[in-house]
N, C-alpha and C positions, 0 to 999 in steps of 0.2 A: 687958577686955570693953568692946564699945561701947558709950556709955551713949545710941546712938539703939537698942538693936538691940532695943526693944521694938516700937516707931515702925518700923524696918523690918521685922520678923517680922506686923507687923499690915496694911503695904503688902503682902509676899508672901501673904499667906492674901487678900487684897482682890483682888491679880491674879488668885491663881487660882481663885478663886470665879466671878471675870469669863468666865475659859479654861475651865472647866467648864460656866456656863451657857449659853456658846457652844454646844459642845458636845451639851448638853443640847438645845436649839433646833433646830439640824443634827440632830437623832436623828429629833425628834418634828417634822420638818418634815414636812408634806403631800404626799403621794407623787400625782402628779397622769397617770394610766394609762389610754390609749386606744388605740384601732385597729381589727381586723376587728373582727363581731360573734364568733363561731363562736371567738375565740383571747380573747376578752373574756369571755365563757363558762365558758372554763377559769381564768380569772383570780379566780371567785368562789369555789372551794373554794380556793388556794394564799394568796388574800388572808385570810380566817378562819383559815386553819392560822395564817402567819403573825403574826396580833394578838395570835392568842388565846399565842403565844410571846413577842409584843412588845405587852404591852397599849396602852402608848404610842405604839403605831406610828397614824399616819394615812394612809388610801389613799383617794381621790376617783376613781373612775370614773362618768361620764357616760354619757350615749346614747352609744353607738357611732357615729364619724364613718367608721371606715372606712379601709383604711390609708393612701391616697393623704392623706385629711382626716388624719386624725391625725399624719402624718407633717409636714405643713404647719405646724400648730400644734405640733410638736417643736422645729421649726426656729427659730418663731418664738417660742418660749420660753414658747411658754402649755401646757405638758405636758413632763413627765420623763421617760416611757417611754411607749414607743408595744410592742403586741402586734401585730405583721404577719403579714400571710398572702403576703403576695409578696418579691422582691427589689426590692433599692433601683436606683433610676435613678441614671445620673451625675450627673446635676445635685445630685440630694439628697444622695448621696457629696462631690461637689464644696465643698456648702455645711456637711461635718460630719456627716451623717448615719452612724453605726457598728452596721453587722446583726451581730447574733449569734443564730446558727442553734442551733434548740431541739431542734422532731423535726415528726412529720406525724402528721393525726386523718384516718381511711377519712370519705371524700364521699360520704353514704348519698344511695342513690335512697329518695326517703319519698313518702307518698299519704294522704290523709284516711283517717281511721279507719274509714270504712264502704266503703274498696276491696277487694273479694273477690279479694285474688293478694297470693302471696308471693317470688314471684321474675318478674325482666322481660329481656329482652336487649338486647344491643345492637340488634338490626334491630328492636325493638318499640319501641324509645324514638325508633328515627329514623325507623321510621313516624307515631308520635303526635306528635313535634314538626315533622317535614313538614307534620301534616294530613292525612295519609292513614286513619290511625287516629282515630278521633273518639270512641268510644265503649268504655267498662268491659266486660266481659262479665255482667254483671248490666244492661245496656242503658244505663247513667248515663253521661251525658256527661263526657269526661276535660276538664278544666278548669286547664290549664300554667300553672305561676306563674313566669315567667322571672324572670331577673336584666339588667343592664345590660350592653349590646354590649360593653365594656370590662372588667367585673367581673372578678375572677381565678374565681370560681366558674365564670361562662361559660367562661372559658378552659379549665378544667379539665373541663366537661362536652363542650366542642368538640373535644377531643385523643382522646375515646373513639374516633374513627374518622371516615375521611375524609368517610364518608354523615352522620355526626353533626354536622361541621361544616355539610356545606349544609343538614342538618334545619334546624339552630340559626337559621342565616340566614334561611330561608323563616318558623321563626315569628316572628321580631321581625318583621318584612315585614307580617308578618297585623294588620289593623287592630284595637283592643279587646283586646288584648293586656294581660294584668296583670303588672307589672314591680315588684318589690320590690328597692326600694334598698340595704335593710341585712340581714343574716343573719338577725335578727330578725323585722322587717316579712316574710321572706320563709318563715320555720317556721309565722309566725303565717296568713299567708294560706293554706298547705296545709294546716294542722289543721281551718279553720275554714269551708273552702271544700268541699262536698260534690263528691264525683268529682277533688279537686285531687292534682296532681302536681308536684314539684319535687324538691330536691336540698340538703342541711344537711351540716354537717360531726358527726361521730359525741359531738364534746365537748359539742354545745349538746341531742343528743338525751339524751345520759347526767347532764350538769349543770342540767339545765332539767325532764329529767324528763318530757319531750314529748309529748304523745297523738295518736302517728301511726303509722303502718304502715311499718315500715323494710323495703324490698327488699333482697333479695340479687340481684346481680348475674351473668346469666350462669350461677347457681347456687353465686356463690360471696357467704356474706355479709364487711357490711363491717366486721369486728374486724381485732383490732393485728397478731393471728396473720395471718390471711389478706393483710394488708398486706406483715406483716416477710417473707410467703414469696413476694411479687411475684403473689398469685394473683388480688387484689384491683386494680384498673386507676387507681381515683380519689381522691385525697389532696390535703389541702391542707398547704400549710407555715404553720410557726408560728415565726416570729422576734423577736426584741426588738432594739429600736434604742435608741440610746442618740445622747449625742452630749459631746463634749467635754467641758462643760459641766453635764454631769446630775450632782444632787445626790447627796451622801454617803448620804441616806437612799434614794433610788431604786436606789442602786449595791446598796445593803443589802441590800435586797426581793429583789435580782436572784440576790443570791449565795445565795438564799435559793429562790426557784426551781430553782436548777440545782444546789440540795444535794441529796442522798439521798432526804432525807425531800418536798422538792419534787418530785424525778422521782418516786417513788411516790406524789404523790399526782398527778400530770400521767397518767400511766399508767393511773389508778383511772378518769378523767377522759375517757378517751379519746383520747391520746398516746401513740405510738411515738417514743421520743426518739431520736432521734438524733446527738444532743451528742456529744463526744469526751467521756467524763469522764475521759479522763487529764488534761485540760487543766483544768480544772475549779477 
C-alpha cells in the first residue's frame, strides 16, 4: 500500500469537490432570455413550470427589446437566448446566430372593450386603416394603434391582402398616428384607448389575461384549431436562437421547452407547435 495514499485519496475528493462545484455554478447560472414581446409572454408560464422542477434554476427576463434588439445583444453576449418572431438575416447567421423553429400563436384582430362587434373582414380593416372608415357603429371614433413600417407584426398584417398593404401604407402616411414599439406598449395602448384597434399575438392575450375584445376574422376565430386548418390567415412565428457559445444552463431551459410537458404547456399558452419532435 502507498503510504501517501491517504494524502492522495484526500487530493482526489479536493478535485472533485472542485469538478462538481463547477458544475454546480454551470447549473445555477443565470439564464439571461429576451426577444419579441408576444414570444416573451409565452415565456412566463414555461419559465415557473420550469423552477418550480429546478428550484435552483435562475431566469432573468427584462423589458422586451425585440427581436432584431435582442438578437444584437445575443451576439454580443449580453443574453443566452433570444425568443424570435421572425428568421434570421445572414449577417446574424454569419456572425453564429443558430434559429430553432418552435411553432406559430393566431395574430388576433383586438379592439377596446367597449367596441360593439365581434367579427371584422378583410375590406373593413382596409377601409379603416385607409381612412376611409373612421367611425364604430356606435358612432365612436376608431382610433388605430399601429406598429413600426418594419415590425414583423406590420408585415404580417400587410400579407392579409394586396388593398391591406396600400391601407397599411396610407395610415403610417397620416400625421398623429400612434405607433407602439413593443407587443406590450402595443395591447396596452388598445385596451386603454376607447374606440382603439390593433392586432397581438393570441399568447400574450391568453398569458396576460388581457381586457380586450378579440375579433374573429372573416368569421373565422383565431384558435390553434383554426390555425392548424389553414382557415385562420395571421400567425406569427416563434423561434429560439441560440449561438455557439450559449451556456449549459440556457441549453437546459431549452430542452425543457421543447420536452412534452413544455409543448403542453406552449399549447395551453397559445402555440401551435410546430417542432419535429422526432428530432427532439
Amino acid at each position: 500500500m502507498r503510504k501517501d495514499l491517504p494524502r492522495f485519496l484526500a487530493l482526489c475528493a479536493g478535485l472533485l469537490a472542485v469538478a462538481l462545484c463547477g458544475n454546480c455554478r454551470a447549473a445555477d447560472a443565470t439564464i439571461r432570455i429576451n426577444g419579441s414581446g408576444s414570444a416573451l409572454d409565452l415565456m412566463q408560464p414555461l419559465v415557473k413550470a420550469y423552477q418550480k422542477a429546478n428550484p435552483s434554476a435562475s431566469v432573468a427576463m427584462e423589458k422586451p427589446l425585440g427581436s432584431s434588439g435582442a438578437l444584437k445583444a445575443l451576439l454580443a453576449g449580453a443574453l443566452d437566448l433570444v425568443a424570435a418572431s421572425r428568421q434570421l438575416k445572414p449577417e446574424e447567421t454569419a456572425k453564429g446566430a443558430q434559429l430553432r423553429k418552435y411553432g406559430r400563436t393566431p395574430q388576433a384582430i383586438v379592439t377596446h372593450k367597449g367596441v360593439p362587434k365581434q367579427d371584422i373582414t378583410t375590406r373593413e380593416l382596409e377601409e379603416i386603416y385607409s381612412g376611409t372608415s373612421t367611425k364604430w357603429s356606435n358612432g365612436e371614433n376608431i382610433r388605430l394603434v399601429l406598429r413600426p413600417k418594419e415590425d414583423i407584426d406590420t408585415a404580417i398584417l400587410r400579407a392579409l391582402s394586396p388593398g391591406m398593404a396600400t391601407s397599411l401604407a396610407a395610415a403610417m402616411a397620416r400625421p398623429g398616428m400612434v405607433v407602439a414599439v413593443t407587443d406590450q406598449e402595443a395591447y396596452a395602448a388598445v385596451s386603454k384607448t376607447a374606440g382603439g384597434l390593433g392586432t397581438t399575438g393570441l399568447t400574450s392575450i391568453i398569458t396576460q389575461k388581457l381586457a380586450l375584445n378579440v375579433l374573429s376574422l372573416n368569421g373565422v376565430k383565431p384558435t390553434l384549431r383554426s390555425l392548424a386548418s389553414g382557415g385562420y390567415p395571421l400567425s406569427k412565428e416563434i423561434s429560439f436562437v441560440t449561438v455557439p457559445g450559449t451556456s449549459p444552463a440556457a441549453l437546459k431551459f431549452l430542452d425543457f421547452v421543447y420536452s412534452r410537458q413544455g409543448r403542453h404547456i406552449a399549447e395551453k399558452a397559445g402555440v401551435l407547435i410546430t417542432a419535429d419532435s422526432a428530432k427532439q
